[in-house]
N, C-alpha and C positions, 0 to 999 in steps of 0.2 A: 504494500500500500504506500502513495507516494503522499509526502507527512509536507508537501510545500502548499500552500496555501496562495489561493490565487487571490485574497484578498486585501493581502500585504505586497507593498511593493517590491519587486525584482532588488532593486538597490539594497533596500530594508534587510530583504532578507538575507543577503549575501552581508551584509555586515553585523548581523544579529549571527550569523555561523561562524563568521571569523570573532569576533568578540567572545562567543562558548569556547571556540577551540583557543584563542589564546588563553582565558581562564585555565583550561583544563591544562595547559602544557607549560605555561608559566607560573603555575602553583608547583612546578617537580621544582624549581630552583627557586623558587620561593618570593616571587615579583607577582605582583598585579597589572593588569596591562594599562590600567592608566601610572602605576609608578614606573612600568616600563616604559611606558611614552615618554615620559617627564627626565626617563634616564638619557632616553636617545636624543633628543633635545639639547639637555647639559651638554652632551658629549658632541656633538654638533656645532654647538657653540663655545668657543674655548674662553671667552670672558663671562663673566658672570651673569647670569639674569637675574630680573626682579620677578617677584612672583607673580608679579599683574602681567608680566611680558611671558612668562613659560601660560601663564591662561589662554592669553588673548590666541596664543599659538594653538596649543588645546584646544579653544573653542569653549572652554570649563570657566566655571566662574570661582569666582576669587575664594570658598570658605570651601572648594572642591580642592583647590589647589593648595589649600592649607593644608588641607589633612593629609595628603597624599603626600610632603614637602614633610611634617611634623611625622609620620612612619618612616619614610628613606631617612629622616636622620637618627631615628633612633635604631636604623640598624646602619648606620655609618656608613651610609653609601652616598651622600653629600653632605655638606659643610653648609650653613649661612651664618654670615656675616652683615653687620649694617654699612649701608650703603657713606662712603666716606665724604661725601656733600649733601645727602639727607637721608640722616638717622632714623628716621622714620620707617624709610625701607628698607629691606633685606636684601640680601645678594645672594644667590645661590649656586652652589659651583660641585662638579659630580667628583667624588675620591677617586682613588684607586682602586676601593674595594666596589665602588658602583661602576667602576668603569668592566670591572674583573664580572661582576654578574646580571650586567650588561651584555656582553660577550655571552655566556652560557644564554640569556632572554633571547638574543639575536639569531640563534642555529633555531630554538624554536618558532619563533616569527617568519624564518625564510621558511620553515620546512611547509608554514600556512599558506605563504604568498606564494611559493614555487606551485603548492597543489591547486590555489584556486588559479595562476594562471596555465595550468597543467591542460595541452590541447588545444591552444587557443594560438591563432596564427602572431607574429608580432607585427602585423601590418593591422589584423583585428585589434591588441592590445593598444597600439597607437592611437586607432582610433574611437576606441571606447576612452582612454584617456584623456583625448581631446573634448570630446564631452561631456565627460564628466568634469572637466575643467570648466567648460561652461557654463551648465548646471551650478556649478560652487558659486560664478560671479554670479550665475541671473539672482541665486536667492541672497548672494551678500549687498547686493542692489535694494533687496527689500528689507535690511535691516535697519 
């Protein structure tokens, strides 16, 4: 019996499968996939971000990205610091050890992305990305 639902969108549902399956395979090394996102980001960025700038990146609003910022540090996979011309804000920078389980996050994240692009031609890829690039602006137009 086929468990897809024609009343959920196509989009919807391909990232409601990839969000289970990172759950399920970034719980073996012990990340969440929004503390993973948040990893790859740091590591992305070699100077610091504020926590309003790792959000805005997310898409997450600020008391999401606290908490997920207040767990990576208490297992030492980044550092903040306030910001040295306003105290006010934080600065957020990914360790060693976030860098280190970061790396074990990222073999399960490809093994996601390699299956769901698993069959599909790269000139098809290209252009589903192109639209769905589209798609991002039309609805960041109506925000």
């Amino acid at each position: 019996m086929d468990s897809q639902c024609s009343d959920i969108p196509l989009l919807a549902q391909i990232t409601r499968l990839q969000f289970q399956l990172m759950h399920q395979f970034l719980s073996d090394v012990g990340l969440y996939p929004g503390q993973f996102f948040v990893l790859q980001i740091l590591s992305d960025h070699p100077e610091e971000l504020s926590q309003k700038e790792i959000g805005a990146m997310l898409m997450i609003k600020p008391s999401s990205v606290n908490q997920i910022i207040v767990n990576l540090e208490k297992a030492s996979f980044i550092t903040r610091s306030h910001d040295t011309k306003d105290r006010r804000v934080m600065r957020v920078a990914i360790t060693e050890k976030g860098e280190d389980i970061l790396k074990q996050g990222k073999k399960k994240y490809d093994l996601i992305q390699n299956k769901t692009r698993e069959g599909i031609s790269s000139d098809d890829l290209t252009g589903f990305d192109r639209i769905a690039s589209m798609m991002i602006a039309n609805l960041k137009d109506m925000q």
